[in-house]
TIDREN-789879 format. One record per residue (C-alpha): residue number from 1; residue in three letters; z, x, y. Coordinates in steps of 0.001 Angstrom, whole numbers, always signed. Layout:
# TIDREN-789879
{volo: NUM; zakol: ALA; c3: Z; c1: X; c2: Y}
...
//
This chain:
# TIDREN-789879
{volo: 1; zakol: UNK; c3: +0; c1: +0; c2: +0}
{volo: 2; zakol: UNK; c3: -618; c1: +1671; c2: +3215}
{volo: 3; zakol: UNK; c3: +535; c1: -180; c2: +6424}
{volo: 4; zakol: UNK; c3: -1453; c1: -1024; c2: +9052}
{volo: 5; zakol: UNK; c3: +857; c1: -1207; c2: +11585}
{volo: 6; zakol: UNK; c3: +4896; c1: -87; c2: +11959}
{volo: 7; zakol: UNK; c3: +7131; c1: -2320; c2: +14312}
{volo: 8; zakol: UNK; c3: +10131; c1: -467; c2: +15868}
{volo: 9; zakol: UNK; c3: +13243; c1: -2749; c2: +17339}
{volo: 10; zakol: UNK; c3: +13796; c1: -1336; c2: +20688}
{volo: 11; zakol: UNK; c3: +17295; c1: -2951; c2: +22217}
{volo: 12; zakol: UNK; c3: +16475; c1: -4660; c2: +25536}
{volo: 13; zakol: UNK; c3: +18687; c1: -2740; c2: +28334}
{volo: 14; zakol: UNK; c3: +17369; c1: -4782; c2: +31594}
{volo: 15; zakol: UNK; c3: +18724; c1: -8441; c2: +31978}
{volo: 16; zakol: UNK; c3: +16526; c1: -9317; c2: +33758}
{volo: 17; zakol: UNK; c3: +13586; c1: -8270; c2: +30878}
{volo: 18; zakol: UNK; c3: +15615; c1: -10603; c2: +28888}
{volo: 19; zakol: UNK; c3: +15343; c1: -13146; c2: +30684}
{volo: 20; zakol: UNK; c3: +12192; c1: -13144; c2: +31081}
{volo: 21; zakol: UNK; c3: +11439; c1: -13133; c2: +27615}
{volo: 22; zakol: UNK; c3: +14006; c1: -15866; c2: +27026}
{volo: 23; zakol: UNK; c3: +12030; c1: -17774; c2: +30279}
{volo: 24; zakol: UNK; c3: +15421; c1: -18075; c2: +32092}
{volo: 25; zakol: UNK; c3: +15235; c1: -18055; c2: +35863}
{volo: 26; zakol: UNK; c3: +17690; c1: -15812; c2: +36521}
{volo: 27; zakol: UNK; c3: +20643; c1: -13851; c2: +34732}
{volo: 28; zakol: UNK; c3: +23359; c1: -16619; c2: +36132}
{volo: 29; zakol: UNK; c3: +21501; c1: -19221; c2: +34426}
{volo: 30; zakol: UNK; c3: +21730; c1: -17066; c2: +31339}
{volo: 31; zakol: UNK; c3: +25217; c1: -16557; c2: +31556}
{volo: 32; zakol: UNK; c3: +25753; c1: -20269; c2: +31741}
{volo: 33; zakol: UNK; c3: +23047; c1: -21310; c2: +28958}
{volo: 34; zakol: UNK; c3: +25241; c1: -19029; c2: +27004}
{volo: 35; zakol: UNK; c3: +28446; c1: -20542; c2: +27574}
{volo: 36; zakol: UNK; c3: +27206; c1: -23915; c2: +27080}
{volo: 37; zakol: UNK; c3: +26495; c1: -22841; c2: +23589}
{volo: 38; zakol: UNK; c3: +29406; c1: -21522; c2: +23309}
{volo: 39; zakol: UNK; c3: +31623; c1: -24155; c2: +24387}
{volo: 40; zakol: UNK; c3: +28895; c1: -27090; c2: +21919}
{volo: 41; zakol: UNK; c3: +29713; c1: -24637; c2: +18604}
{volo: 42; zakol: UNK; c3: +33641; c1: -24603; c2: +19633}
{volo: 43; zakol: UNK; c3: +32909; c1: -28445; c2: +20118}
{volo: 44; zakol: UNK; c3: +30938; c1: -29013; c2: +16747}
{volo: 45; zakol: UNK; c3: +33658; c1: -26709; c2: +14769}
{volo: 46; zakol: UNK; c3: +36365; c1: -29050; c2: +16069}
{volo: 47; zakol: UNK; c3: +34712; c1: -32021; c2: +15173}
{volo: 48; zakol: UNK; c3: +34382; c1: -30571; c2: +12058}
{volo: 49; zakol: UNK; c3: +37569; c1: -30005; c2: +11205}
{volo: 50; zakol: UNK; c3: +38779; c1: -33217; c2: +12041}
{volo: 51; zakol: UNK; c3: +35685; c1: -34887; c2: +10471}
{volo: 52; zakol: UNK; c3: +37187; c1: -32540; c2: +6964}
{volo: 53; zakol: UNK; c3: +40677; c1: -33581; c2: +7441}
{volo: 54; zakol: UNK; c3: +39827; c1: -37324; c2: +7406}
{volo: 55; zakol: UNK; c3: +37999; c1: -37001; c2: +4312}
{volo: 56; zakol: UNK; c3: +40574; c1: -35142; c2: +2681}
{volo: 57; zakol: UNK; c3: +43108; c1: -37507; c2: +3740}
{volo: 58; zakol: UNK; c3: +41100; c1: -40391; c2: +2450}
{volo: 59; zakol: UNK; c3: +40722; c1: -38413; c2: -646}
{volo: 60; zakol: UNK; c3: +44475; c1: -38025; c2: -1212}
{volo: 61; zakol: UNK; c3: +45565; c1: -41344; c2: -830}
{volo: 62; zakol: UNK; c3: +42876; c1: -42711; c2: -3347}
{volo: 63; zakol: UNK; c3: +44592; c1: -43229; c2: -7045}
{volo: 64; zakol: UNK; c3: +43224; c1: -40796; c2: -9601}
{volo: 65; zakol: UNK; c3: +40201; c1: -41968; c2: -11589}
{volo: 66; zakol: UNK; c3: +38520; c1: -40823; c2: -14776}
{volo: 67; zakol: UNK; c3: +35869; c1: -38164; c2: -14066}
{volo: 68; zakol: UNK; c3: +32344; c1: -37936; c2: -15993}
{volo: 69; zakol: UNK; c3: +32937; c1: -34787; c2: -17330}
{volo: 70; zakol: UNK; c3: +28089; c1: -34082; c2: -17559}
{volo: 71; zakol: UNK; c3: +28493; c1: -34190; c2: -13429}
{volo: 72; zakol: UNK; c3: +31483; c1: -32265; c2: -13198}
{volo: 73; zakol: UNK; c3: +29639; c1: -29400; c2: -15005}
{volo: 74; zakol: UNK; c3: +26708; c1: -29830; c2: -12599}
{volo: 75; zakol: UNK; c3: +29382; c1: -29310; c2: -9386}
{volo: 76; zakol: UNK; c3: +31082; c1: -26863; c2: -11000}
{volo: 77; zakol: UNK; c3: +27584; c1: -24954; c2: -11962}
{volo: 78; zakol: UNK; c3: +26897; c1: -25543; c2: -8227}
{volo: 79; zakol: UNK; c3: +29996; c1: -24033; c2: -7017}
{volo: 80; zakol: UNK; c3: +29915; c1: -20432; c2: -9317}
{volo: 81; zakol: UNK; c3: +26568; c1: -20403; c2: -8172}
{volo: 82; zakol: UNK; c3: +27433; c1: -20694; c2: -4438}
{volo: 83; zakol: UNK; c3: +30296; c1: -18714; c2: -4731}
{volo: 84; zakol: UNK; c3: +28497; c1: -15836; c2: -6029}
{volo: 85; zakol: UNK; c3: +25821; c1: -16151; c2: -3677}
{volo: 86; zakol: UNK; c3: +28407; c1: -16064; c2: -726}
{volo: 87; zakol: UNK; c3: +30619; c1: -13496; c2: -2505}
{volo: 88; zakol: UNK; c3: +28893; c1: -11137; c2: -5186}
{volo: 89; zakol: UNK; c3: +26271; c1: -9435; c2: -3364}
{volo: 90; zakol: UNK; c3: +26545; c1: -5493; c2: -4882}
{volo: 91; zakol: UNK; c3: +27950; c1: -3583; c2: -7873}
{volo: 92; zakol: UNK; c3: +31459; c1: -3235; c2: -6173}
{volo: 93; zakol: UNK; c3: +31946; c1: -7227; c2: -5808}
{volo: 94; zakol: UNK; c3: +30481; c1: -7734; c2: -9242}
{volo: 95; zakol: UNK; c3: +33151; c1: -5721; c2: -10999}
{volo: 96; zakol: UNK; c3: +35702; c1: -6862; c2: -8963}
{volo: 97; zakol: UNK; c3: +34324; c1: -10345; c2: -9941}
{volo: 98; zakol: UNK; c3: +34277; c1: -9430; c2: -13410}
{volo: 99; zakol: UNK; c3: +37692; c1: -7998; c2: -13369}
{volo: 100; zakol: UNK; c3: +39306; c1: -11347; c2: -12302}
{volo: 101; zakol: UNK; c3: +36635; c1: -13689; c2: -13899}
{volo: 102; zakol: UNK; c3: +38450; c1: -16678; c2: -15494}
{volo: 103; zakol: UNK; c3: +40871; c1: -16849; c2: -12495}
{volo: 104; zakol: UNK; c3: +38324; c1: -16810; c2: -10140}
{volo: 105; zakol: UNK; c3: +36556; c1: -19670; c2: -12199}
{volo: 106; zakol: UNK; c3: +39513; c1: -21559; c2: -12822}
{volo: 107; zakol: UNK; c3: +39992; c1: -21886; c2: -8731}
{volo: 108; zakol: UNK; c3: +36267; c1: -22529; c2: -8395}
{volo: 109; zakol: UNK; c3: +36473; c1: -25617; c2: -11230}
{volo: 110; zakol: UNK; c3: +39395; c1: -26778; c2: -9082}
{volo: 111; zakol: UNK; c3: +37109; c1: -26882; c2: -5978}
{volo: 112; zakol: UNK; c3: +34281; c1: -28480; c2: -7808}
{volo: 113; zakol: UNK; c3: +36522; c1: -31111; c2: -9462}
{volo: 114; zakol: UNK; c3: +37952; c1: -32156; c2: -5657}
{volo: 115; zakol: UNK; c3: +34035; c1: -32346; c2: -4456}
{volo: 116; zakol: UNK; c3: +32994; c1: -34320; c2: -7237}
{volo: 117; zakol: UNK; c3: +36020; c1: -36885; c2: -6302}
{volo: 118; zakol: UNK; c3: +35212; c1: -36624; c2: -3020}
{volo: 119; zakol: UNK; c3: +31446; c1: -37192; c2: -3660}
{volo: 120; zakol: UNK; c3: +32197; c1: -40612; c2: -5750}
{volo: 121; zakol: UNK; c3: +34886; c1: -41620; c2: -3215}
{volo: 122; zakol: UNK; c3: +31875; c1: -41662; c2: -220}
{volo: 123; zakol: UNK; c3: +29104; c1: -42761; c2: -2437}
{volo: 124; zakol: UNK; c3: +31044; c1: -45803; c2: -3332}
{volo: 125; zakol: UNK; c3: +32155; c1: -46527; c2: +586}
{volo: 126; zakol: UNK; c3: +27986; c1: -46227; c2: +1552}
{volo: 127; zakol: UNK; c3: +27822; c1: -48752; c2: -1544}
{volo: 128; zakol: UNK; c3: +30312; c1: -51064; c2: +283}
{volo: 129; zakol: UNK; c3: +29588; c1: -50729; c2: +3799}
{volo: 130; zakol: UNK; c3: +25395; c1: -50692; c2: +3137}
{volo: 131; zakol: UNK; c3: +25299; c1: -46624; c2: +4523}
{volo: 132; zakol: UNK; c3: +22189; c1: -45297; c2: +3374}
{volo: 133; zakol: UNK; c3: +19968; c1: -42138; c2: +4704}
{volo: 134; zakol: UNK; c3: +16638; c1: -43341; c2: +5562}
{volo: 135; zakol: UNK; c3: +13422; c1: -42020; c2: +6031}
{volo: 136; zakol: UNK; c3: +14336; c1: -40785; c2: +10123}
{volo: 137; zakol: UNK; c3: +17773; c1: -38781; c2: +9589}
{volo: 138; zakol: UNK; c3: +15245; c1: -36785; c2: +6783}
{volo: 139; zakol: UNK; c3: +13123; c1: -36125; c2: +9607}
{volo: 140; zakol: UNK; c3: +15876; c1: -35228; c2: +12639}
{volo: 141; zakol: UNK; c3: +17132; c1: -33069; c2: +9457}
{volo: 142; zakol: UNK; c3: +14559; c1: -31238; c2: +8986}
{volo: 143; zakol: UNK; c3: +13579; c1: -31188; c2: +12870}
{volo: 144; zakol: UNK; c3: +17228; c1: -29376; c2: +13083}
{volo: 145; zakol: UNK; c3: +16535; c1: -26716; c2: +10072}
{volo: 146; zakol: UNK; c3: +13442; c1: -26262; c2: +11670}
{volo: 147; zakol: UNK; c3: +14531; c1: -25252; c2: +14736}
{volo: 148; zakol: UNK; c3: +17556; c1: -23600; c2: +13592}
{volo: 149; zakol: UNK; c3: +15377; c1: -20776; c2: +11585}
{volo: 150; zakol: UNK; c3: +12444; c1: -20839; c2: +13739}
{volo: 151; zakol: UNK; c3: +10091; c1: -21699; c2: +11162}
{volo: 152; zakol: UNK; c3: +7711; c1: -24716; c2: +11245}
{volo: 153; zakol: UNK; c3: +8455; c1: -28336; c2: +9851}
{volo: 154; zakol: UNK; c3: +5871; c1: -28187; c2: +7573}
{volo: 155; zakol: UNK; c3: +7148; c1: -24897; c2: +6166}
{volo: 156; zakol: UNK; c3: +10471; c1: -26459; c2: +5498}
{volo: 157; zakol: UNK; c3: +9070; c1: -29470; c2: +3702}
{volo: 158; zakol: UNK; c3: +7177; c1: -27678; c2: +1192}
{volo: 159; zakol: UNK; c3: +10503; c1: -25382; c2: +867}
{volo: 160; zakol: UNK; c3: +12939; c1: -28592; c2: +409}
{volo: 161; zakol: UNK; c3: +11867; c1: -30484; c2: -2714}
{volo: 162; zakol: UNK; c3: +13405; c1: -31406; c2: -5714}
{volo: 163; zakol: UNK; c3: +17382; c1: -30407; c2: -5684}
{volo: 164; zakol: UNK; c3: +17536; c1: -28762; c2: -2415}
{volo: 165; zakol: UNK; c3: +16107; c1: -32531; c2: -798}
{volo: 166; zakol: UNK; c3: +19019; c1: -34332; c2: -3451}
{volo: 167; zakol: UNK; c3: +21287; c1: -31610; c2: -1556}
{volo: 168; zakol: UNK; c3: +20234; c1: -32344; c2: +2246}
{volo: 169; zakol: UNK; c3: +20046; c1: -36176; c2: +1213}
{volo: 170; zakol: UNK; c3: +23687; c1: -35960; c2: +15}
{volo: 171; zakol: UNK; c3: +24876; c1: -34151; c2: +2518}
{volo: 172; zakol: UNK; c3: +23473; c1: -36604; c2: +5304}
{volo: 173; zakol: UNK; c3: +24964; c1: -39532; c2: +3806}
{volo: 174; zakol: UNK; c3: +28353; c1: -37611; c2: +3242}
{volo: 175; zakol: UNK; c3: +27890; c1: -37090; c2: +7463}
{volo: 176; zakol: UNK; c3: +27282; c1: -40809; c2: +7695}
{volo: 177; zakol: UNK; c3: +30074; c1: -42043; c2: +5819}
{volo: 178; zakol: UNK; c3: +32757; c1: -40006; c2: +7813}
{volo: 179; zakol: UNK; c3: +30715; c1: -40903; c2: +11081}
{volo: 180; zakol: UNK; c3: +31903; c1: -44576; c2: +9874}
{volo: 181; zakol: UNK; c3: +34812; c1: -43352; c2: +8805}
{volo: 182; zakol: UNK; c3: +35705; c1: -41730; c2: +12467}
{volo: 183; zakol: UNK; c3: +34334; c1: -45025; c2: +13906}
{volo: 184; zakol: UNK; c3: +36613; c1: -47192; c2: +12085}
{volo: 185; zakol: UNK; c3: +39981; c1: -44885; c2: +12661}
{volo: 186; zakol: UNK; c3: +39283; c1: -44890; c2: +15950}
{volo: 187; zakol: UNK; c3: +39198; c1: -48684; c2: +16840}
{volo: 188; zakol: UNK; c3: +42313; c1: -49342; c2: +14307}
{volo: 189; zakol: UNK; c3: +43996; c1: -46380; c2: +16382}
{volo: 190; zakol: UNK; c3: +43076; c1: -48382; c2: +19676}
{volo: 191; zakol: UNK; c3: +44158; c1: -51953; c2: +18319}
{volo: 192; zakol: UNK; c3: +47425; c1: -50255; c2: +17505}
{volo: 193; zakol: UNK; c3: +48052; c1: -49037; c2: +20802}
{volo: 194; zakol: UNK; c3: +46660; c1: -52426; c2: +22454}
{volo: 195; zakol: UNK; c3: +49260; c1: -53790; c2: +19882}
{volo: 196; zakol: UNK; c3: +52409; c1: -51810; c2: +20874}
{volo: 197; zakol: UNK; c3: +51626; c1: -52693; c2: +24981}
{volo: 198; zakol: UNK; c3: +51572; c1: -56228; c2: +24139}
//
């Protein structure tokens, strides 16, 4: 193989070369495009937290059920894999993974059994309360992974079949649920309150 051209990475050391590239007016208006983002992720990570907590909480106070044990393989298959993905990336982490193997897949079986509740639990309130992902929250989806990676829409379409569109799809409806979920706390927190001023 013999290239036909070599890119160097050369850091940018003017601002206002930056800028330019970015098409921002001015380094001021940089400074504040960057602490908007800033400020939206701490936003996003808060509501994310809170969005967790109240489907843990949920979770918790839900009586035990039986669990099919076929689809708690699959989540607990899903979770080594993601878990060594995330965690076992050279020879070092591998024998360290090795070394503490059936604890470290005892605590991931433990995750994947809580999911798989957790799943069933939100599947069966979108059964209840008609919550279904249609045919646009696919498309703002995609719109956002698009964006997000800077790679075309069409690109991420072709990349997003079979399980990894079951994944996105579950995902989005997991979203919706606690969006109704968040909805509905909220006006039984302000019908208490309007409750304790009467």
């Amino acid at each position: 193989i013999v290239p036909k051209k070599i890119q160097r990475i050369i850091p940018l050391e003017d601002i206002n070369e930056l800028c330019g590239k970015l098409k921002i007016e001015s380094p001021a208006k940089l400074e504040e495009s960057v602490k908007r983002r800033i400020e939206g992720l701490k936003q996003n990570e808060y509501q994310r937290e809170i969005r967790e907590k109240l489907a843990d909480k949920l979770c918790e106070e839900i009586p035990s059920f039986p669990i099919p044990e076929i689809t708690l393989n699959d989540f607990k298959t899903r979770e080594i894999n993601a878990y060594i993905r995330e965690h076992v990336k050279n020879e070092g982490e591998v024998k360290t993974f090795q070394e503490k193997k059936d604890e470290r897949l005892k605590n991931i079986g433990g995750i994947a059994e809580k999911n798989l509740r957790r799943y069933l639990i939100l599947r069966k309130i979108a059964e209840l309360e008609s919550i279904e992902v249609g045919k646009n929250d696919i498309d703002e989806e995609i719109k956002n992974i698009s964006a997000h990676y800077g790679v075309k829409e069409a690109e991420v379409r072709k990349n997003i079949q079979g399980r990894t569109f079951d994944h996105i799809q579950m995902a989005l409806l997991d979203n919706k649920v606690i969006d109704f979920l968040v909805r509905a706390n909220t006006v039984s927190d302000k019908k208490t309150e309007e409750n304790k001023e009467v």
